[in-house]
C-alpha atoms as one frame of an Amber mdcrd trajectory, in Angstrom:
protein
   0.000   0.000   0.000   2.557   2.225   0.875   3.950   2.109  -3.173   0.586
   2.644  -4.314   0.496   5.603  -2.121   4.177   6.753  -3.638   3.279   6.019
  -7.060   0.065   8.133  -6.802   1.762  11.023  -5.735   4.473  11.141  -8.059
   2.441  10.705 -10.558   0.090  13.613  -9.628   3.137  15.378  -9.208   4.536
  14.438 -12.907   0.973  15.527 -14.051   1.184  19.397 -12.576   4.768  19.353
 -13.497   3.716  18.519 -17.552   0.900  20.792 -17.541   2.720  23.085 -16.543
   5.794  22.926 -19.058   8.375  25.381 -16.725  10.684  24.511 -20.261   7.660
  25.734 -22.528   8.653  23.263 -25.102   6.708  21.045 -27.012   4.197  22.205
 -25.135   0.582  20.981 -26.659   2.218  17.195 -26.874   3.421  17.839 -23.096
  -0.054  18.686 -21.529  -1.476  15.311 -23.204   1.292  13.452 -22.237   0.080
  15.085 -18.585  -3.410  14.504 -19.123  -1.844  10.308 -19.791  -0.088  10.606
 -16.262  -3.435  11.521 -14.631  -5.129   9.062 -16.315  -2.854   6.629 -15.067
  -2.829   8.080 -11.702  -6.793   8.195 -11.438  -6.800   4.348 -11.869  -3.791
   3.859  -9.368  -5.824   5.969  -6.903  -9.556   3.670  -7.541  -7.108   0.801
  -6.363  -6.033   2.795  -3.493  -9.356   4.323  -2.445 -10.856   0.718  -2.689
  -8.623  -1.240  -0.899  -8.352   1.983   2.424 -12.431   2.044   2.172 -12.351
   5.450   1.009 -14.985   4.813  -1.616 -17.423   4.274   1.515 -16.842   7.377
   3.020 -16.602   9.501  -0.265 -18.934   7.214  -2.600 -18.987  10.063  -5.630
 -15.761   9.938  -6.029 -16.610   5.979  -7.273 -16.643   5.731 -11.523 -14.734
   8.671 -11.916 -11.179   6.770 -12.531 -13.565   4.500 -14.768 -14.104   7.662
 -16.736 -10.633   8.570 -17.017  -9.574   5.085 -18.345 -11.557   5.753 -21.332
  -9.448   9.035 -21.998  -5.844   7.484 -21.395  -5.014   5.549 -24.803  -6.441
   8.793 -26.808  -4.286  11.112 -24.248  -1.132   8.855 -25.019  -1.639   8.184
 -28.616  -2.065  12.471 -28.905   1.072  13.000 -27.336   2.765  11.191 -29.590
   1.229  12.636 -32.781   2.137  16.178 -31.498   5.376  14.900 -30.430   6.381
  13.770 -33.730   4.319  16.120 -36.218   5.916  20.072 -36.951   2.269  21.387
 -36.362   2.461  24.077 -33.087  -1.227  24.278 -32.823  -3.969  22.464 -31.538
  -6.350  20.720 -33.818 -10.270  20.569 -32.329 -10.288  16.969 -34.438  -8.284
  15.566 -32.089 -11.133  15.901 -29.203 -13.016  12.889 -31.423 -10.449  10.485
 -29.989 -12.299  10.552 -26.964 -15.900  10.114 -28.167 -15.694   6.523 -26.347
 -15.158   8.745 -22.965 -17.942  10.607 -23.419 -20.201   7.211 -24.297 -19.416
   6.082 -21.075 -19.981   9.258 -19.417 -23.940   9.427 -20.536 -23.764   5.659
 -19.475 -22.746   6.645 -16.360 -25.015   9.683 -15.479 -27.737   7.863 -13.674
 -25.280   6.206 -11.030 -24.026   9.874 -10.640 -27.475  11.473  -9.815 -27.858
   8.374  -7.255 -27.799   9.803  -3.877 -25.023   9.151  -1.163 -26.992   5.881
   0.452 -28.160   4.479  -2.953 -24.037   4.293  -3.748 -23.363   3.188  -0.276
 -25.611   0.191  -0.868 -24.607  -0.464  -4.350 -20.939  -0.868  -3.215 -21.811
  -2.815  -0.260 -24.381  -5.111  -2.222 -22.630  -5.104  -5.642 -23.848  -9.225
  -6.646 -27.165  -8.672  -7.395 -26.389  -5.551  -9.687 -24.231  -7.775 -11.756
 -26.959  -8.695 -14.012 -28.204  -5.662 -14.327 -24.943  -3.805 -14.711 -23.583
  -6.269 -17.481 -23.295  -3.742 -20.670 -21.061  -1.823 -17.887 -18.953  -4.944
 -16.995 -18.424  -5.880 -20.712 -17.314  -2.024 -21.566 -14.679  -1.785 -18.692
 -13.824  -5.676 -19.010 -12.947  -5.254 -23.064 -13.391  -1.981 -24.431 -10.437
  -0.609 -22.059  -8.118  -3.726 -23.199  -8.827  -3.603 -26.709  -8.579   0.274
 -27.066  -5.156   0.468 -25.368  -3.582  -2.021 -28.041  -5.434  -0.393 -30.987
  -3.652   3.337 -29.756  -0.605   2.076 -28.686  -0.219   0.435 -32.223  -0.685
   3.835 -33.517   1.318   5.472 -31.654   4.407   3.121 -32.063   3.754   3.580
 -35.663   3.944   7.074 -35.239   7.297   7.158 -33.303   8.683   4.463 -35.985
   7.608   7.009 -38.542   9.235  10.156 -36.743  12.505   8.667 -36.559  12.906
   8.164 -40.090  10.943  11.586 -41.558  13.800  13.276 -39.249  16.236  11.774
 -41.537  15.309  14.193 -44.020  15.646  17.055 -42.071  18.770  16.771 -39.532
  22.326  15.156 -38.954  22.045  15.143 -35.397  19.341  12.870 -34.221  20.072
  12.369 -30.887  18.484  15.017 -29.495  14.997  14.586 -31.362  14.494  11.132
 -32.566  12.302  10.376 -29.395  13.856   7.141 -28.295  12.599   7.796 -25.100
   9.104   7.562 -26.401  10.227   4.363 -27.680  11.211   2.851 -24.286   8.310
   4.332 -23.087   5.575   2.631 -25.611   7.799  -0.750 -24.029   7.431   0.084
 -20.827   3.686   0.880 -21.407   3.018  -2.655 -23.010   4.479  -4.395 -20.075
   2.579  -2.697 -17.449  -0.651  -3.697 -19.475   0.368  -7.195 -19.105   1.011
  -6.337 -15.549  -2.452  -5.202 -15.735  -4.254  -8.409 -17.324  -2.610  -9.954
 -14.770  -3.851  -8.469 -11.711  -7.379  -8.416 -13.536  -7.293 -11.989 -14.530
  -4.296 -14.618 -14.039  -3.012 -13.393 -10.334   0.593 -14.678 -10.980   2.209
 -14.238  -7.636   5.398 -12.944  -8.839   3.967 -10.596 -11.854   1.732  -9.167
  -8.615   5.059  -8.479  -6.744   6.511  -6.750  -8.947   3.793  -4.519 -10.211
   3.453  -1.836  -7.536   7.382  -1.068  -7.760   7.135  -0.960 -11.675   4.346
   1.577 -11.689   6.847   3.617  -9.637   9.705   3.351 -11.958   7.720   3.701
 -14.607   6.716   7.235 -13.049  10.218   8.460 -12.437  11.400   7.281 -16.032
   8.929   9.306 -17.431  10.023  12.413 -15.405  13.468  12.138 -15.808  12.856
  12.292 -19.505  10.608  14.850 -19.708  12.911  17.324 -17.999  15.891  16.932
 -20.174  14.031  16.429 -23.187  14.266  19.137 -26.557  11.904  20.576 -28.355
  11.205  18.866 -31.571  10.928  21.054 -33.991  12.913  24.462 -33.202  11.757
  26.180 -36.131   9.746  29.306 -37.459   6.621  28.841 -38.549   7.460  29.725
 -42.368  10.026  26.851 -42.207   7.899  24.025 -40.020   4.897  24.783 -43.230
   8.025  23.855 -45.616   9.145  20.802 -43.319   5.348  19.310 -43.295   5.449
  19.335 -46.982   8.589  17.371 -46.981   7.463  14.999 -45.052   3.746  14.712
 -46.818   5.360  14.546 -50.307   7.728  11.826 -48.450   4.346   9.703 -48.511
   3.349  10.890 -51.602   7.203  10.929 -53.993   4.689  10.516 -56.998   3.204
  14.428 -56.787   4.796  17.390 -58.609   8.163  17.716 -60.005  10.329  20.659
 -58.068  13.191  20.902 -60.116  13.222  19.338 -63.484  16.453  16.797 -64.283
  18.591  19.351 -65.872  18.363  21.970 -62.623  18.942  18.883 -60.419  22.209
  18.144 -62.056  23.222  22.099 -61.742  22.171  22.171 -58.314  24.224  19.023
 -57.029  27.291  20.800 -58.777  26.673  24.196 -56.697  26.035  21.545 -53.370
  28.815  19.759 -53.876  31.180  22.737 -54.643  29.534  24.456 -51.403  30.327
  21.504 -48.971  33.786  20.978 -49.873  34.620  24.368 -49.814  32.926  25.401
 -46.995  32.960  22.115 -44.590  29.747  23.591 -43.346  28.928  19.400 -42.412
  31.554  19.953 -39.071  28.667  21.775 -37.744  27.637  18.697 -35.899  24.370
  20.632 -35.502  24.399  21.173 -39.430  20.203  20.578 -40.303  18.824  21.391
 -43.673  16.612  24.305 -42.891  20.168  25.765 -41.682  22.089  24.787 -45.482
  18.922  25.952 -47.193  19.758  29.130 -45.776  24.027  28.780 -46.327  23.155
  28.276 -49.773  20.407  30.710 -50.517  17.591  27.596 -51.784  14.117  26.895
 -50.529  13.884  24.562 -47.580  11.839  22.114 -50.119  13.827  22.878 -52.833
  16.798  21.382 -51.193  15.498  18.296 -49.831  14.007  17.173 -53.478  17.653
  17.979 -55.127  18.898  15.848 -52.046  16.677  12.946 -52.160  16.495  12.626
 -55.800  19.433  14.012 -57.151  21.981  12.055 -54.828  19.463   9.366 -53.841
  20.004  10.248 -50.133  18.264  11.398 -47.277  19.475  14.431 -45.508  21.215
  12.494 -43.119  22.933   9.723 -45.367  24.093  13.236 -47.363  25.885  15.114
 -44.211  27.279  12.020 -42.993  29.174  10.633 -45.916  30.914  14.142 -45.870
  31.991  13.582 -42.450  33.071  10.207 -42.574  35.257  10.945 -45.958  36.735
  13.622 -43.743  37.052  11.090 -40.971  38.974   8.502 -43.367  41.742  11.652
 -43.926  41.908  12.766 -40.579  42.782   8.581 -39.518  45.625   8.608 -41.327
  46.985  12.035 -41.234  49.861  12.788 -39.101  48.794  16.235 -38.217  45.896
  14.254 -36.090  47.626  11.394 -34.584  47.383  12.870 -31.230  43.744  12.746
 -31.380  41.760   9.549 -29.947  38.510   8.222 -32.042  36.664  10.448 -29.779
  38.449  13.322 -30.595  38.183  12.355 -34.765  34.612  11.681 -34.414  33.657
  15.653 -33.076  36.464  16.989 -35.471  34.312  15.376 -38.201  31.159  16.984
 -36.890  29.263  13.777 -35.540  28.749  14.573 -31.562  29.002  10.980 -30.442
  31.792   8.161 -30.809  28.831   5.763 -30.957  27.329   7.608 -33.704  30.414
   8.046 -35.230  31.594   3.913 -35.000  28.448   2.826 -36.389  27.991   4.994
 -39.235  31.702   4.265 -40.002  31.097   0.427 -40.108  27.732   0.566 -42.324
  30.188   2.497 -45.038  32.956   0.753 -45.207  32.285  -2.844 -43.455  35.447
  -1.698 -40.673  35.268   0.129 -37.761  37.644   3.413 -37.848  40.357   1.902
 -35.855  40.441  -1.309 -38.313  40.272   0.966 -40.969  43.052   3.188 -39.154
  45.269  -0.455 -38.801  44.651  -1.277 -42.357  45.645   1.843 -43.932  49.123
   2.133 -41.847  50.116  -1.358 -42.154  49.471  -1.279 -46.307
């Protein structure tokens, strides 16, 4: 009881602290993702108030966390979209998500108007309202389940798709690609078969460790959300630009940009621009920020890219750096540095980054390549 109790709180706690967004940064994803942690919170706290009595003393506050399950795979699957999408504003569409909530909220208006003994009795006495109660049973015994795997599909999908749209648009993912949403979507997925297990197989040792998990769970998601970056750092002339990438990412067959014979200019002028300029050691080197370098629309730039040298904006940038990195391996002006020190000199802002990139380009890592070269 005492986790529950600890696990409620921080997750109220985690809730204000969202809402509230002290960073101000992706801020209409953050207050869903907040409006998820209360969610989650309102049905650790019916568990809580059930088991202490408090339901008998207070009896309104019983079906309210019912309510609030209906709202948590919408909230969660929402805070993902506007986690992932360039869109700053809030779309009215998105309150259909939660149509199911407000199904269940008529449903549940007549046990609301019932009056404070009425409740009393009904959770005192609750086998002989079974029968009469069954549409009720069946909604929060299947609906719940079944709408939690259909959104958290989604939103996986939606993270899967983020992490390679970005690809287009920056050569530093780290500090956007959302691979804490990731973990999170995991860690989601195993506290719902926590949460199938309480309900219906009572495993001894899955019921053990389920109290402690909802706690970690809670501090993971805190400890992300404080050090996490906002998305997409961009004006609002640039993000319309960056949507169209993406949507004409789905869609390669629409209108031509730039015909063949401007394409073939325009990789010249990119080409002669990157080599003289090295702009790709900026390890924080994104299009919108060559678009401008180079004086080209933000679109513009990204169709020469992808079609003219086949690449995403990330392949592009890269195989700059790591044909600077092959140079700067063998060159005697650098042998003091360590592959740490090549990697940043390269512009890449992580060794990991840096090894694995390496190794998908030329089969070696650097420091086999490194050997290789000096003993031939």
């Amino acid at each position: 009881m005492i986790i529950e109790n600890l696990t409620c709180g921080a997750l109220l706690l985690l809730s204000v602290l969202l809402i509230s967004n002290p960073l101000k940064i992706n801020t209409i994803a953050n207050r869903w993702l907040s409006l998820f942690i209360f969610c989650i919170f309102s049905a650790l706290i019916d568990v809580v108030f059930f088991k202490s009595g408090t339901y008998l003393i207070f009896p309104h506050l019983k079906g309210l966390s019912e309510l609030f399950m209906f709202a948590m795979a919408p909230a969660l699957y929402l805070s993902v979209v506007y986690f992932t999408s360039p869109e700053h504003h809030f779309k009215s569409i998105s309150l259909f998500h939660f149509l199911p909530c407000l199904i269940f909220l008529l449903y549940q208006l007549p046990y609301f108007f019932n009056d404070v003994s009425t409740k009393r009795l009904m959770q005192e006495h609750p086998e002989p309202l079974k029968s009469i109660d069954f549409y009720r049973i069946v909604l929060l015994t299947f609906a719940i389940k079944l709408q939690f795997l259909i959104y958290w599909l989604l939103a996986y999908l939606r993270v899967r798709k983020h992490q390679k749209n970005i690809r287009l648009l920056t050569s530093n993912l780290q500090p956007i690609h959302l691979q804490w949403l990731y973990y999170l979507l995991f860690f989601l997925m195993a506290m719902y078969l926590l949460w199938l297990n309480t309900v219906y197989f009572h495993l001894e040792i899955a019921d053990k460790i389920t109290a402690p998990a909802y706690l970690l769970a809670s501090f993971f998601i805190a400890y992300y959300s404080l050090k996490q970056k906002e998305v997409f750092a961009y004006s609002e002339p640039v993000l319309k630009d960056i949507i169209d990438i993406f949507e004409a990412e789905e869609r390669p067959v629409l209108q031509i940009r730039v015909n063949d014979e401007e394409i073939q200019v325009k990789k010249k002028e990119i080409e002669d621009f990157m080599i003289s300029s090295e702009i790709y050691l900026d390890a924080t080197l994104s299009l919108p920020s060559l678009s401008l370098a180079l004086g080209y629309p933000v679109h513009d730039l990204s169709y020469v890219i992808n079609r003219g040298f086949n690449q995403n904006f990330y392949q592009f940038v890269n195989a700059y750096r790591l044909n600077k990195a092959k140079i700067l391996l063998v060159s005697e002006a650098h042998k003091h540095l360590n592959m740490v020190g090549i990697a940043y000199a390269c512009g890449f802002n992580s060794k990991t980054v840096f090894n694995t990139a390496f190794k998908k380009l030329t089969g070696q890592t650097p420091s086999e390549y490194k050997r290789q070269i000096i003993s031939s």
